[in-house]
C-alpha positions as CSV (number, residue, x, y, z in Angstrom):
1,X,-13.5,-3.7,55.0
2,X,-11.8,-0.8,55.9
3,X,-9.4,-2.7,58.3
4,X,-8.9,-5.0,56.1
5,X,-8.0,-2.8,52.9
6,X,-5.0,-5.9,52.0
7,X,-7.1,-8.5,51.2
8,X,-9.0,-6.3,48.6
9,X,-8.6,-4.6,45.4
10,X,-11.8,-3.3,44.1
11,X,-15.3,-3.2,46.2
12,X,-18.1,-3.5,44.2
13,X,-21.4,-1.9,46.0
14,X,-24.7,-3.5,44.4
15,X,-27.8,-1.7,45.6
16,X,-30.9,-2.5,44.0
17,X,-34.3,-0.3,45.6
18,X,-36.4,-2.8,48.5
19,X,-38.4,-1.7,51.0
20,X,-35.9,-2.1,53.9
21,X,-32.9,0.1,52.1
22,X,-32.7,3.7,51.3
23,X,-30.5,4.2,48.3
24,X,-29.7,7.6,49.2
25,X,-28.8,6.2,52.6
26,X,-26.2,3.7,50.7
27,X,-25.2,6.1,48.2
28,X,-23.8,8.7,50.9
29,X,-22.2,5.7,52.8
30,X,-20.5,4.5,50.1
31,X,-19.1,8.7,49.1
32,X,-18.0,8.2,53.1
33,X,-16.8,4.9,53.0
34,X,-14.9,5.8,49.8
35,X,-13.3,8.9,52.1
36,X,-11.2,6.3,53.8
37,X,-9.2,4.2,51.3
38,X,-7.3,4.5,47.9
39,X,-8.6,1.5,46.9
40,X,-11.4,1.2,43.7
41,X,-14.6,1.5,44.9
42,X,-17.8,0.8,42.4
43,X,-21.3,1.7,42.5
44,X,-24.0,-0.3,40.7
45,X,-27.2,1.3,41.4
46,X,-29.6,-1.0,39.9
47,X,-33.4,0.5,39.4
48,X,-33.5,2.5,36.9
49,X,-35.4,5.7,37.3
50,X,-35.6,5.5,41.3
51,X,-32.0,5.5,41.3
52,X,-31.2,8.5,39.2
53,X,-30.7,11.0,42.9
54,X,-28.5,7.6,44.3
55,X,-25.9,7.9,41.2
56,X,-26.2,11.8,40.9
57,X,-24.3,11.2,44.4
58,X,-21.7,9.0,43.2
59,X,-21.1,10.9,40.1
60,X,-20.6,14.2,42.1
61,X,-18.3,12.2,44.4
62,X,-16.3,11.1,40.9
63,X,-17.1,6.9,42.2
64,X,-18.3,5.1,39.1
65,X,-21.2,3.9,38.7
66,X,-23.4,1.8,36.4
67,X,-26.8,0.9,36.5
68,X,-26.7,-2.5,35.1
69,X,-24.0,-5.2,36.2
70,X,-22.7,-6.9,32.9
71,X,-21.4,-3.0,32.2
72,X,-19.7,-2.6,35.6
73,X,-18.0,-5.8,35.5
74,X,-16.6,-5.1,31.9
75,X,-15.3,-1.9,32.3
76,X,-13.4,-3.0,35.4
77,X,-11.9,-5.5,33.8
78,X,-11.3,-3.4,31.0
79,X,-9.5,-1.0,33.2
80,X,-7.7,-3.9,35.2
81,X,-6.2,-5.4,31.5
82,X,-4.8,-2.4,30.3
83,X,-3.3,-1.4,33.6
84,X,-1.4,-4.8,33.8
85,X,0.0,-4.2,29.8
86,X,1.4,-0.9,31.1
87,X,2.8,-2.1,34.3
88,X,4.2,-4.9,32.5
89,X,1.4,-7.6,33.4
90,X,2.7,-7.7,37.2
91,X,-1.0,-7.5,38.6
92,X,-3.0,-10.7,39.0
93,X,-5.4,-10.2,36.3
94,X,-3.2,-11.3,33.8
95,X,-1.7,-14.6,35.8
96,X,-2.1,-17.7,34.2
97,X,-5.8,-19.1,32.9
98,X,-7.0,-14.8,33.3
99,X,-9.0,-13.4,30.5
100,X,-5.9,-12.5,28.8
101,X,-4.9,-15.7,28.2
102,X,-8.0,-17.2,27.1
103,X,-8.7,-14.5,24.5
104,X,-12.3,-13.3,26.9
C-alpha cells in the first residue's frame, strides 16, 4: 500500500482478536505503517476488553480508532462530507448518486 499511496484515500485496518494475530503486533504495525504516508489511516479494533492495550497504542499514536464498525464508517464519512462543503465539493464523496445527494 505504501507504493501505491495514489490509488488510496483512507485505509481502514479491521483487527478483530483470533488465535493466529496478535493485536499488539498489528496495533504497532499500523503506528509504523502510519509513519510512512499522509494519507488517513483508521483503526477498528474490534474485541472489546482484549483490545483496550491495542487502542491505548493507536490513541497515543493520535490514529483513530473505534471499536465497533458502524461508528468508524460514520465518522469518516462524516469527516469526508464536511471536508468536500469547505473545499467547495471538489472531492469524490460528493459526485453524483454520493450520500449527499441522496439525503444518507
Amino acid at each position: 500500500m505504501i507504493r501505491h499511496q495514489d490509488l488510496w484515500d483512507i485505509a481502514f485496518v479491521i483487527t478483530v482478536p483470533t488465535a493466529i494475530s496478535d493485536p499488539l503486533r498489528v496495533a504497532n504495525e499500523i503506528v509504523r505503517f502510519s509513519t510512512h504516508t499522509k494519507k488517513m489511516i483508521v483503526g477498528c479494533m474490534i474485541g472489546g476488553d482484549s483490545m483496550k492495550t491495542p487502542q491505548h497504542i493507536l490513541k497515543e499514536a493520535k490514529i483513530p480508532n473505534f471499536p465497533d464498525l458502524e461508528d468508524a464508517f460514520r465518522t469518516v464519512g462524516n469527516i469526508c462530507r464536511y471536508t468536500c462543503r469547505d473545499n467547495g465539493s471538489s472531492c469524490g464523496y460528493a459526485r453524483e448518486g454520493g450520500p449527499e445527494e441522496k439525503n444518507v
